[in-house]
C-alpha positions as CSV (number, residue, x, y, z in Angstrom):
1,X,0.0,0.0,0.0
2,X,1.6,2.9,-1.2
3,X,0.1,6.5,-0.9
4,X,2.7,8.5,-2.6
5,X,2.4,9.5,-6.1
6,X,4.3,8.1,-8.4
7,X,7.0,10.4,-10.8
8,X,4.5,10.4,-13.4
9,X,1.5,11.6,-11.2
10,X,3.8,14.1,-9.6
11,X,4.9,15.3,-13.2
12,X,0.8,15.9,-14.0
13,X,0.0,17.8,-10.8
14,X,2.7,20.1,-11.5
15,X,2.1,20.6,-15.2
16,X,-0.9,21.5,-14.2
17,X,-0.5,23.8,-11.8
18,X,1.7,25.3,-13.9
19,X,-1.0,26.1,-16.6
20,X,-3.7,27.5,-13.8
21,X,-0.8,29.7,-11.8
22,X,-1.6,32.0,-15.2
23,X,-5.4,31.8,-14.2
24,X,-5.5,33.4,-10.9
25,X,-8.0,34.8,-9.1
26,X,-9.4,38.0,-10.3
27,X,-10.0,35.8,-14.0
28,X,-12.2,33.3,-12.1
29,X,-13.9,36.6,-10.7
30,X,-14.4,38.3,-13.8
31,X,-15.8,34.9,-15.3
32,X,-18.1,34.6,-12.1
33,X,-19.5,38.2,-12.8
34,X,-19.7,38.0,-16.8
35,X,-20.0,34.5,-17.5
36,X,-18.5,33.8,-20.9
37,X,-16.6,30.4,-21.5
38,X,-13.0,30.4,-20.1
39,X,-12.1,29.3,-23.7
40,X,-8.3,30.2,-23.5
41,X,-7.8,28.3,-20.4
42,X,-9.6,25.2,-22.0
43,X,-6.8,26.0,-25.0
44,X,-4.4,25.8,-22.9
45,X,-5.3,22.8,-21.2
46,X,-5.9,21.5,-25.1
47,X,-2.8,22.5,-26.4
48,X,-0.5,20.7,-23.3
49,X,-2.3,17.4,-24.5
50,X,-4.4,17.1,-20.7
51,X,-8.0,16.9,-22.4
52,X,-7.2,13.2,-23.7
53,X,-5.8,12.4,-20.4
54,X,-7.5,9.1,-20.2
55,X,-8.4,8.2,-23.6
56,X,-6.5,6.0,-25.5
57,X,-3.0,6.7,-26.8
58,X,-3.8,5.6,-30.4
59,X,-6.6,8.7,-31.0
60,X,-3.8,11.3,-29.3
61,X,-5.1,10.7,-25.8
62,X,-2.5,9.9,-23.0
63,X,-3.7,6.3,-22.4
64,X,-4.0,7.0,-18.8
65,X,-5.9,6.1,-15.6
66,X,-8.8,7.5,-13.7
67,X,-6.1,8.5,-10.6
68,X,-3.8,10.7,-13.5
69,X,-7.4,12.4,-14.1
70,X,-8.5,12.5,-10.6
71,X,-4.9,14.4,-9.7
72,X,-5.5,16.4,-12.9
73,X,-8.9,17.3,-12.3
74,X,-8.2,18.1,-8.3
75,X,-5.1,20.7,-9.4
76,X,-7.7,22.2,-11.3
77,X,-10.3,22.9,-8.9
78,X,-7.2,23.5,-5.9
79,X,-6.1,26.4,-8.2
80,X,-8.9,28.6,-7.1
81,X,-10.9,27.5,-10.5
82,X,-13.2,25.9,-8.9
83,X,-15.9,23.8,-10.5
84,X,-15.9,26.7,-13.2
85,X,-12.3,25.6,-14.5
86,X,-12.9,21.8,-13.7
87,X,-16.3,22.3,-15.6
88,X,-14.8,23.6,-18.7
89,X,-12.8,20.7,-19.3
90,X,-14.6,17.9,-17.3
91,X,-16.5,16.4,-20.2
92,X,-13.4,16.0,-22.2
93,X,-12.0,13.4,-19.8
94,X,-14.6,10.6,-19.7
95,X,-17.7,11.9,-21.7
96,X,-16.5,10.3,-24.9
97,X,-15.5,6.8,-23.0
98,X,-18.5,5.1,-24.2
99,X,-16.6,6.0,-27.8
100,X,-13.5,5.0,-26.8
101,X,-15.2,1.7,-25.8
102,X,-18.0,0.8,-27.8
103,X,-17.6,2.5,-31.0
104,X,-16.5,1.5,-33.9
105,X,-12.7,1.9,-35.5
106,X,-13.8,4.3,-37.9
107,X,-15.8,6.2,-34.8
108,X,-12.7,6.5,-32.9
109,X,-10.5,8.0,-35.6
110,X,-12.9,10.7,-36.4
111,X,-14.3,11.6,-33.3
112,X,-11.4,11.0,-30.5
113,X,-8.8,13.3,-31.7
114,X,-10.6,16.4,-32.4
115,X,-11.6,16.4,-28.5
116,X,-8.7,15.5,-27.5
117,X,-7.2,18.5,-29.3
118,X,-9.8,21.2,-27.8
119,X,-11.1,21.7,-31.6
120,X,-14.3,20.4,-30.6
121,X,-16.7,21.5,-28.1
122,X,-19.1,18.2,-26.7
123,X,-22.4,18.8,-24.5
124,X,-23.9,15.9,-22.7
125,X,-27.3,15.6,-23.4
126,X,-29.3,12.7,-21.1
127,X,-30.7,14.4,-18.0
128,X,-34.3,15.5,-19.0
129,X,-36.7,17.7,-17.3
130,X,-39.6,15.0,-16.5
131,X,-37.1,11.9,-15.6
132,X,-34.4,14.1,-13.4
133,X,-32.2,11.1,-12.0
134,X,-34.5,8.3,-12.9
135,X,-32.9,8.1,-16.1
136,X,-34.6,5.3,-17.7
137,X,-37.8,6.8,-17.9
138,X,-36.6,9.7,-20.7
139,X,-38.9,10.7,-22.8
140,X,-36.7,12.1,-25.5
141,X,-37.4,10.0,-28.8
142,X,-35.2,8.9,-31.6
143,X,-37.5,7.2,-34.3
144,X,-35.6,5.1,-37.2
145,X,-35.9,6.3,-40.5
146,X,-33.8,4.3,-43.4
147,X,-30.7,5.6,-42.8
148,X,-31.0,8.3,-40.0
149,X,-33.1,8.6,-37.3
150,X,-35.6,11.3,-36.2
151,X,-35.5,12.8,-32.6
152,X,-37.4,14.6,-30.5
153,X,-37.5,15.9,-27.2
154,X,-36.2,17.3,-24.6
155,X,-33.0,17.9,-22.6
156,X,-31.9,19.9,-19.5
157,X,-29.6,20.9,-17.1
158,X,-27.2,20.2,-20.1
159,X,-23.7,22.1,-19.8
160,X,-21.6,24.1,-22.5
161,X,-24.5,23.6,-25.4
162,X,-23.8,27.3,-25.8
163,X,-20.9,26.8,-28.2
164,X,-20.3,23.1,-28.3
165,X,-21.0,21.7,-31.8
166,X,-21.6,17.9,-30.8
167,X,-24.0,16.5,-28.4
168,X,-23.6,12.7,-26.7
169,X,-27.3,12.2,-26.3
170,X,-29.2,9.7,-24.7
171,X,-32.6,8.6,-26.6
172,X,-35.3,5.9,-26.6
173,X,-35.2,4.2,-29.6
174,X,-38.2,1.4,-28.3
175,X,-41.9,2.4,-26.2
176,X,-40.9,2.4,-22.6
177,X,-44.3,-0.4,-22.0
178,X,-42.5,-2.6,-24.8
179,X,-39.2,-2.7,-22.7
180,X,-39.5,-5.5,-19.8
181,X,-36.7,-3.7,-18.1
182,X,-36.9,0.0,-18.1
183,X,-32.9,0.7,-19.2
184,X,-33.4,-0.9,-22.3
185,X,-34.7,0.6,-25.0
186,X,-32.3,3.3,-25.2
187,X,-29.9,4.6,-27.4
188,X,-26.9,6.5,-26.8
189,X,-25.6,8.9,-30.4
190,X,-22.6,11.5,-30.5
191,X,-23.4,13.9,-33.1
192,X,-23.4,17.3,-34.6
193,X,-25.4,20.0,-32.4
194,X,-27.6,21.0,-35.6
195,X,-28.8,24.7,-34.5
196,X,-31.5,23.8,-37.1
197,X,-33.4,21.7,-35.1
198,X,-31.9,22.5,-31.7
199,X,-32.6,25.2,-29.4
200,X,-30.7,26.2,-26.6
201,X,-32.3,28.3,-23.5
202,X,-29.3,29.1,-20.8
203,X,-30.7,28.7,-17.1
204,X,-29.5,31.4,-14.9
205,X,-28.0,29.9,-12.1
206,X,-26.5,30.6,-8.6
207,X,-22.8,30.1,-9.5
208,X,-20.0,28.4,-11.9
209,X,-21.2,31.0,-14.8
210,X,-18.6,30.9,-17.1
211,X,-20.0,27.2,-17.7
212,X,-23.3,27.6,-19.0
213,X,-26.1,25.0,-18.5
214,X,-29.3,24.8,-20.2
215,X,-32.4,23.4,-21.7
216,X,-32.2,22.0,-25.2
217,X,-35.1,21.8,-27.3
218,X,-35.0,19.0,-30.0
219,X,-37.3,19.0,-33.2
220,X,-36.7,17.4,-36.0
221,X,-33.1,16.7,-35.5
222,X,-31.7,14.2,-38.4
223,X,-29.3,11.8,-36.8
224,X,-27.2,9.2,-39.4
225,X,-27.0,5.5,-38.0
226,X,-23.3,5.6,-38.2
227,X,-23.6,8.3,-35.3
228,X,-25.1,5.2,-33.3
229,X,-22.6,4.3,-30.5
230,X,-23.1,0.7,-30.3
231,X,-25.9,-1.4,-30.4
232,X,-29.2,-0.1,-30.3
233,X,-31.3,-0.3,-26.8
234,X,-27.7,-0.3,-25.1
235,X,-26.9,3.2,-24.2
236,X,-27.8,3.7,-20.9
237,X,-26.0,0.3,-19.8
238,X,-22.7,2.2,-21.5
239,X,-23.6,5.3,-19.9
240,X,-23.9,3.1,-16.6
241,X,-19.7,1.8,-17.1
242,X,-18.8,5.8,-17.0
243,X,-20.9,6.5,-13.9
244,X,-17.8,5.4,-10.8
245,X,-15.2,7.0,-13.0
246,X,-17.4,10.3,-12.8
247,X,-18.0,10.1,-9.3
248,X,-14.4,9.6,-8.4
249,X,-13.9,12.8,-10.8
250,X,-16.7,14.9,-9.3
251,X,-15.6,14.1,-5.7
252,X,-11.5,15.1,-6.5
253,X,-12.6,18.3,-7.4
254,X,-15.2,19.1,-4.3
255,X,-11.6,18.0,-2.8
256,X,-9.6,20.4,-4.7
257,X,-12.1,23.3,-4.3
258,X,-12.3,22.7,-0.3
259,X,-8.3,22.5,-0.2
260,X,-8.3,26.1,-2.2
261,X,-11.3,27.0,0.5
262,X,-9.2,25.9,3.8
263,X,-5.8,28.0,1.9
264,X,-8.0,31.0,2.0
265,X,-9.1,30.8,5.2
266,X,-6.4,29.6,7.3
267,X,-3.9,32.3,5.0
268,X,-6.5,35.0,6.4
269,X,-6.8,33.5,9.9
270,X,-2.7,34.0,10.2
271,X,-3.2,38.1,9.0
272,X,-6.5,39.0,10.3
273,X,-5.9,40.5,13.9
274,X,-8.9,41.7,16.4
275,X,-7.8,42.6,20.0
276,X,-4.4,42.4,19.6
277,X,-3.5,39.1,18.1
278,X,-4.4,37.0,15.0
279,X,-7.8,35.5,15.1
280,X,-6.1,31.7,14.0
281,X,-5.1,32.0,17.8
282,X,-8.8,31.7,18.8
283,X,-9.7,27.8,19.4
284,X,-13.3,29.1,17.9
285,X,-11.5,29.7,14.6
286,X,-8.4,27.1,14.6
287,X,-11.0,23.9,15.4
288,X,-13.2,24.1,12.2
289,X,-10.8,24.5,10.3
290,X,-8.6,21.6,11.8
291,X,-11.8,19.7,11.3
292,X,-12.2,20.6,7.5
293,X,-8.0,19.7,7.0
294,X,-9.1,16.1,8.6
295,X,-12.5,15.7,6.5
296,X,-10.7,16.9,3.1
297,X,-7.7,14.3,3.7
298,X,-10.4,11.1,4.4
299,X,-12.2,12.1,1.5
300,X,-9.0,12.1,-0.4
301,X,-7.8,8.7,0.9
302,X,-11.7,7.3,-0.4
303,X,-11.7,8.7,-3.6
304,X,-8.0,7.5,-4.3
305,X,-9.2,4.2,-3.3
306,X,-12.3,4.0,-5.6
307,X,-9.6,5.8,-8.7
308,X,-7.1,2.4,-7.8
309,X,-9.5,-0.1,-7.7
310,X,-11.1,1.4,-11.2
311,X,-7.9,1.1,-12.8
312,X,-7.1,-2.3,-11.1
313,X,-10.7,-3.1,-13.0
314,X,-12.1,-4.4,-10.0
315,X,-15.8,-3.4,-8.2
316,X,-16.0,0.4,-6.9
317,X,-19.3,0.7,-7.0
318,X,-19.5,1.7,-2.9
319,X,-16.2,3.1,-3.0
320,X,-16.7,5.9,-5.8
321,X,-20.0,6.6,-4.1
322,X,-18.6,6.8,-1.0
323,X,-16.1,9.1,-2.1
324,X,-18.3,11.6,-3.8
325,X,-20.5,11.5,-1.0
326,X,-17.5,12.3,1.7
327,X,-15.7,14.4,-0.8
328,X,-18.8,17.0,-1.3
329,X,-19.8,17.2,2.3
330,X,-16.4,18.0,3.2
331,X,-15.7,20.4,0.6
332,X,-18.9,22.1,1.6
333,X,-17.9,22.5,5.3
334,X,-14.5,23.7,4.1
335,X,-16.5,26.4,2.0
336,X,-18.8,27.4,4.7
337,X,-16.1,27.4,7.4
338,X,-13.9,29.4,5.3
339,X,-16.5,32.3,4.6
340,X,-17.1,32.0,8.5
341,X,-13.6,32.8,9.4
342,X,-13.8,35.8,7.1
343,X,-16.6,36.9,9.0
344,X,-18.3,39.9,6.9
345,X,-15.8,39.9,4.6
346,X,-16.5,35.9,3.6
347,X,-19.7,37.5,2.2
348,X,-17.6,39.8,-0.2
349,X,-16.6,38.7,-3.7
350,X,-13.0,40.1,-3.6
351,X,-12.2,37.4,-0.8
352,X,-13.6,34.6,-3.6
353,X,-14.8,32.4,-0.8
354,X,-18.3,33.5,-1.0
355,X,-17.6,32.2,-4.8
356,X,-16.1,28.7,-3.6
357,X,-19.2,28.3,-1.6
358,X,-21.6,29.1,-4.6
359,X,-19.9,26.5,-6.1
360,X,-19.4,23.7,-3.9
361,X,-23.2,23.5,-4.1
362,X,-22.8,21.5,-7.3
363,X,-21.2,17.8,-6.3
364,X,-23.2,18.1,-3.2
365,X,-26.7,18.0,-6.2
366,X,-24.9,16.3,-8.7
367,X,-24.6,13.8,-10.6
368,X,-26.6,12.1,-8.5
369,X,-27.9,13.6,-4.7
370,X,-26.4,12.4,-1.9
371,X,-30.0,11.0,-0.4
372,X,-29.4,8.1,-3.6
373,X,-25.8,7.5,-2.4
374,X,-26.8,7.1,0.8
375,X,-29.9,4.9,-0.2
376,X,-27.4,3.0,-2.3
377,X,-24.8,2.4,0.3
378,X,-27.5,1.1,2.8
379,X,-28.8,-0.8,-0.2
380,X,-25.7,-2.4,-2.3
381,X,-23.1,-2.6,1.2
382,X,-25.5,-2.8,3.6
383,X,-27.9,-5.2,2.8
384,X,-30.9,-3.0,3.2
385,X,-34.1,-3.3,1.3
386,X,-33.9,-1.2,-1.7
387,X,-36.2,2.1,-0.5
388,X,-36.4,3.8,-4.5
């Protein structure tokens, strides 16, 4: 058991961090003001070969594991970029797995490298606003016609559709009733965001506004049957192999973002003096923030675990959950305790922990709530009757 990185893991942290040290704070401000897609930090993220981090060496990817993204993805968010940097390139790093695993040859070669170069721009279209996280009861139609088929519906919650030009979307290609399990049926396509028949709607939310999200309207949209990923009726059991990896990814950045939370804090605990000495002297203040150190490093240890036994291709199923679960509540009270120890000033933007805690909203609702963890947990390790 060894809980060191190794030279290469070391060597990605620090090439990383090396790219955000040019993204400091007050360009994670402006973009929390103004919105507007960080697109040269995605570029330069691109352009250092990091967006193919785990997809296969053959397309231009880097042929590595979920820990090498984990470690990227927490430098990220550590930075002070939050979810809104971890956002911009998140999809890039397992969205297009189900291509890298179940397409075909002539799939991979002309879909895999343009992502992995930053030339294209993929949303993920499955969450829908009838269905929310019971997935398999989308409503969102693809009808087969000769050589194409024919969708319809509707998708929400569905980030960078703004200026992405491809969409991995989820469909049901067979009736729901003619289905005797409810995740058959549908159909899982990568193809070209056809403003045509699409339209986009941004939802105005509370934080992480330089990624957009939004609901997409589909009407008509013409989809060829080489755009198919797989076999037909098997999408959402693909989408299903990509679910612990994104876990593990979602819970090293809630890490990352508490780490860059607890920096803030303790940094202004040392310089912040009120009756004559530092308030980090104060119990009241040094004890949360102790506690958030010790919440943030278990969290760490879980998720690492979950990223080893993924690569190791053995069961993580509780593991990854686990981890997201611990990894968001403790990035949450590292968000909220550092705000606290800023007192009035927490609530102002130029301290940027008012901005962290906007943010760390996001893997405590998503991709899954932690109610369905927990339910999961108490259902899958447990032994509990299955309550959903």
């Amino acid at each position: 058991m060894d809980f060191e990185f190794d030279e290469t893991q070391v060597q990605i942290r620090d090439s990383i961090q090396k790219i955000c040290a040019a993204y400091g704070d007050e360009y994670w401000l402006e973009k929390d003001r103004h919105g507007g897609f960080p697109d040269d930090f995605a570029r330069d993220i691109a352009e250092a070969g990091w967006l193919g981090i785990a997809l296969p060496e053959r397309y231009g990817g880097a042929g590595l594991g979920v820990t090498e993204a984990a470690i990227m993805m927490m430098a990220i968010a550590e930075s002070g970029a939050g979810f809104a940097g971890a956002s911009a390139v998140h999809i890039n790093i397992f969205g297009l797995k189900p291509v890298a695993v179940h397409g075909t040859e002539e799939q991979k070669r002309a879909w895999l490298p343009p992502i992995i170069r930053g030339e294209h721009r993929a949303c993920f279209g499955v969450t829908e606003p009838n269905a929310g996280l019971d997935t398999a009861r989308i409503q969102t139609r693809a009808e087969r016609q000769g050589g194409e088929y024919l969708v319809h519906g509707a998708k929400i919650w569905t980030s960078t559709a703004q200026s992405a030009n491809k969409i991995l979307l989820l469909a049901r290609t067979a009736p729901l009733e003619a289905t005797p399990n409810p995740i058959d049926g549908l159909t899982l396509f990568y193809t070209d965001l056809d403003r045509r028949h699409v339209q986009v709607k941004e939802i105005e939310k509370m934080g992480r506004k330089a990624v957009d999200s939004n609901m997409v309207f589909i009407d008509g949209l013409r989809v060829p049957v080489d755009h198919r990923i797989g076999e037909e009726g098997k999408g959402f059991r693909y989408l299903l192999e990509g679910f612990n990896p994104e876990r593990i990814l979602i819970a090293a950045e809630a890490v990352g973002l508490g780490r860059a939370a607890l920096r803030k804090a303790t940094q202004y605990a040392k310089e912040r003096h009120v009756f004559g000495r530092p308030i980090g002297q104060n119990q009241g203040i040094q004890h949360p923030l102790a506690r958030s150190w010790a919440e943030l490093e278990a969290a760490n240890l879980m998720l690492f675990k979950a990223a080893a036994l993924y690569d190791a291709g053995r069961p993580c199923g509780a593991e990854a959950n686990a981890a997201k679960y611990l990894a968001a509540e403790a990035g949450f009270h590292a968000c909220e305790t550092a705000v606290m120890v800023h007192g009035g000033m927490g609530y102002a933007k130029e301290y940027h922990v008012e901005r962290y805690m906007r943010e760390v909203m996001i893997p405590r609702l998503a991709p899954v709530s932690r109610e369905l963890v927990l339910s999961f947990l108490a259902e899958r390790v447990l032994g509990l009757p299955k309550s959903y």
